[in-house]
Backbone as CSV, one residue per row, in Angstrom:
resi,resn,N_x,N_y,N_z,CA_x,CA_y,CA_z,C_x,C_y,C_z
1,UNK,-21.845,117.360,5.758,-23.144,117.920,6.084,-24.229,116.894,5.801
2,UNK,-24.783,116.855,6.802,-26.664,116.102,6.564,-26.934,116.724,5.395
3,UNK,-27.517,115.813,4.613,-28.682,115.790,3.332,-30.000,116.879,4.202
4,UNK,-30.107,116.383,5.473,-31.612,117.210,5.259,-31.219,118.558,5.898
5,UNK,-29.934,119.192,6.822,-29.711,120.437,6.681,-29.302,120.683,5.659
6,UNK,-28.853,120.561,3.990,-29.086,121.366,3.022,-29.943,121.512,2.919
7,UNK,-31.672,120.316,3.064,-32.529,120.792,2.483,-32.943,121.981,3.169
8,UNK,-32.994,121.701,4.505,-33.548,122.799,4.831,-33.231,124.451,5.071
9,UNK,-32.239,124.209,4.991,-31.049,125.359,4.503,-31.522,125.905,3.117
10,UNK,-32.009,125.141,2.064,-33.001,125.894,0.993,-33.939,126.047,1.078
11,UNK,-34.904,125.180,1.889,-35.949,125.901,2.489,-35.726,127.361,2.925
12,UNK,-35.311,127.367,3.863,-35.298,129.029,4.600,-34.594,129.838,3.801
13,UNK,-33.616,129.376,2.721,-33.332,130.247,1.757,-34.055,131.136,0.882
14,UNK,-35.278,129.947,0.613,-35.998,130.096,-0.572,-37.045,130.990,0.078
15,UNK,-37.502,130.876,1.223,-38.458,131.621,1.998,-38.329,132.810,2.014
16,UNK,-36.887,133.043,2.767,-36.460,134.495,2.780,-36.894,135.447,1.141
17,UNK,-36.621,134.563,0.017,-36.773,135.115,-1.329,-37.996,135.392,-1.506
18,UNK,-39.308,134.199,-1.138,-40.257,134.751,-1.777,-41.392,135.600,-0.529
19,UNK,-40.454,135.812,0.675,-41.057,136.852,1.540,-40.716,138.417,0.445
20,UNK,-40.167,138.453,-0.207,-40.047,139.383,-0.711,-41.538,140.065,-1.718
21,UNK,-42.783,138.953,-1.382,-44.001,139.460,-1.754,-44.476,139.786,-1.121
22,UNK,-43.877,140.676,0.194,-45.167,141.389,1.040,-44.045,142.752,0.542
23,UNK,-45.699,143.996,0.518,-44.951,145.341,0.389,-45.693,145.903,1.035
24,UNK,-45.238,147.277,1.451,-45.820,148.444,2.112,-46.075,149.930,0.919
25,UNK,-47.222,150.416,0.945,-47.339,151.338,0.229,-47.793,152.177,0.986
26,UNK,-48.882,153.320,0.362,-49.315,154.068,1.623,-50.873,153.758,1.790
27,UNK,-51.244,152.784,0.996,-52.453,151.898,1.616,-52.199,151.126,2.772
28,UNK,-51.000,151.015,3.004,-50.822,149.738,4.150,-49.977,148.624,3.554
29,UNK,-50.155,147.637,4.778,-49.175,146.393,4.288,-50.211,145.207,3.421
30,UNK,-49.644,144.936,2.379,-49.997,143.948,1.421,-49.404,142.567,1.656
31,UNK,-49.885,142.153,1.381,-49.149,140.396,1.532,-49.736,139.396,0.204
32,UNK,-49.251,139.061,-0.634,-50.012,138.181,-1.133,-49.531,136.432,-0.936
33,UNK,-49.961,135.432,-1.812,-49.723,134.457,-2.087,-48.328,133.794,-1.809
34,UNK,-47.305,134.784,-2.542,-46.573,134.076,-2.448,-45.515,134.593,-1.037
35,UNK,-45.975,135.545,-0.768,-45.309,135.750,0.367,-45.706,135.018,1.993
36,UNK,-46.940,134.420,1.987,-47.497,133.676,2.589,-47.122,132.440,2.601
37,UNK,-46.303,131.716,1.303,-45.946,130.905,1.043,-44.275,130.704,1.371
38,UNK,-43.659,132.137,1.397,-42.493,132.539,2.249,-42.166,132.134,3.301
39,UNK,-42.969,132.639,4.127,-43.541,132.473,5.687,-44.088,131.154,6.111
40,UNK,-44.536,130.715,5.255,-44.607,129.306,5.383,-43.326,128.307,6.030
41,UNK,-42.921,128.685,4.901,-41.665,127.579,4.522,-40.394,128.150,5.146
42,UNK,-40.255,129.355,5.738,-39.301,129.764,7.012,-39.885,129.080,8.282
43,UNK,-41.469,128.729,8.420,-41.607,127.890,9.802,-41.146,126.661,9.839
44,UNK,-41.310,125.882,8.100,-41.394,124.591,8.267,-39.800,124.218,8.350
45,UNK,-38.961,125.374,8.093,-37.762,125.544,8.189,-37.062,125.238,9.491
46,UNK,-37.889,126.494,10.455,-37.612,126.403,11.583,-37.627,125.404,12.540
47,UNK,-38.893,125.021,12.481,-39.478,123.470,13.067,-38.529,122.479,12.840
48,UNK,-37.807,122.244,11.442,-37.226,120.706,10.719,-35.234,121.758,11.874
49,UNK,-35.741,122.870,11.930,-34.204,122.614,12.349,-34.326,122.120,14.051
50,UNK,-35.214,122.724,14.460,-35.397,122.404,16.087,-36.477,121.212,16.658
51,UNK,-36.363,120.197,15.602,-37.399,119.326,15.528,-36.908,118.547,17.223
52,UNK,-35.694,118.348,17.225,-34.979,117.772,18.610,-35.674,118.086,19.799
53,UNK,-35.413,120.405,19.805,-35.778,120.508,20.851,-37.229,120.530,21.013
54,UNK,-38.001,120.728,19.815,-39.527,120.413,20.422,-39.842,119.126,20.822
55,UNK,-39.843,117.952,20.365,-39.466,116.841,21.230,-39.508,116.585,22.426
56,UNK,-38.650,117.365,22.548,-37.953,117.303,23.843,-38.935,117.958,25.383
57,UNK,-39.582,118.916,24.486,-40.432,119.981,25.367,-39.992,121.178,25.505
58,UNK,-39.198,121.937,24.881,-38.120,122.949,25.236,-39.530,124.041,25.138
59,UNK,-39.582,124.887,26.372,-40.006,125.459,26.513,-40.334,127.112,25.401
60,UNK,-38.835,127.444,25.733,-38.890,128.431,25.046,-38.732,128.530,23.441
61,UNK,-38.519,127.224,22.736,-38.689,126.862,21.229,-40.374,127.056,21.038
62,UNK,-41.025,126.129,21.781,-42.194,125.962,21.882,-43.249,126.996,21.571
63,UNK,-42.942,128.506,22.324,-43.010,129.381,22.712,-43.140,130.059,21.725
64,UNK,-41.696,130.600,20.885,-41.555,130.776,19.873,-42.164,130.238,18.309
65,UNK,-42.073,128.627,18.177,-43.078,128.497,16.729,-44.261,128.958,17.487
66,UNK,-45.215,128.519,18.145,-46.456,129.336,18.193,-46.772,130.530,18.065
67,UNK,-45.805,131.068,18.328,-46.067,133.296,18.001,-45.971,132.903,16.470
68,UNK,-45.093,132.500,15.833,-44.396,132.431,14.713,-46.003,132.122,13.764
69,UNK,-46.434,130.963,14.481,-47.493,130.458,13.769,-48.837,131.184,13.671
70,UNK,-48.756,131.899,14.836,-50.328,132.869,14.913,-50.018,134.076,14.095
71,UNK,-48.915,134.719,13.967,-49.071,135.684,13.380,-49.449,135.332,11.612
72,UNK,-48.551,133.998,11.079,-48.508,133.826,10.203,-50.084,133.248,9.685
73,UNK,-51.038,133.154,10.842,-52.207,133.178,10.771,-52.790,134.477,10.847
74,UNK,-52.692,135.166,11.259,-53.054,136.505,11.447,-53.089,137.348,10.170
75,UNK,-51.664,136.916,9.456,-52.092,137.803,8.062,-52.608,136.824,7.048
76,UNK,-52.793,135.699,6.854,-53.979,134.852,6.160,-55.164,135.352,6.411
77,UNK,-55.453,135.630,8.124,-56.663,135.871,7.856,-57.267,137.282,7.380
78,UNK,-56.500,138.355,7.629,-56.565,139.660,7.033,-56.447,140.037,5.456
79,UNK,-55.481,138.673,5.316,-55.628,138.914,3.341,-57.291,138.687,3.237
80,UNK,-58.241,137.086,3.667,-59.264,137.138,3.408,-60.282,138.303,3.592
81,UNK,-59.950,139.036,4.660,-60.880,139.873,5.095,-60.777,141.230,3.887
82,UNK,-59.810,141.717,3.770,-59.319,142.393,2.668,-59.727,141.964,0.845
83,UNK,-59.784,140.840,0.865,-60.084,140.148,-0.565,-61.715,139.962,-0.441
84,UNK,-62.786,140.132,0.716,-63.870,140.222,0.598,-64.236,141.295,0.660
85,UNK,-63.606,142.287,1.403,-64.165,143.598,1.735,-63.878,144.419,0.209
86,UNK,-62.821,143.800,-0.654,-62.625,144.574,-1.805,-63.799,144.344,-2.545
């Protein structure tokens, strides 16, 4: 095995673990810090595994990190909105 698919193989390991900081109550969905930091590091995961086909131009990879990436913008920006409105 490649050195850098282990790493990144703990990357997305480790992601999956600390996605485990978003919860649902009956306020709604919460997200904090470190679950943001989850989500993070499952993209940078994703990216280092399909680094080839973006490269390359692959359409439908392409496609995919960008949803991946807006949403993971989407709840950054709702934590702020939430952390001012509190």
């Amino acid at each position: 095995m490649r050195k850098r698919n282990i790493v990144l193989g703990l990357l997305f390991a480790s992601g999956l673990f600390l996605m485990g900081g978003y919860s649902l109550d009956r306020f709604g969905f919460h997200s904090d810090l470190i679950g943001i930091l989850g989500t993070f590091l499952l993209i940078v995961s994703y990216i280092g595994f399909n680094w080839s086909k973006l490269k390359s131009g692959d359409h439908k990879t392409k496609v995919v990190t960008t949803w991946v990436i807006i949403l993971l913008l989407l709840i950054v920006i709702l934590n702020v909105i939430e952390a001012v409105l509190n």
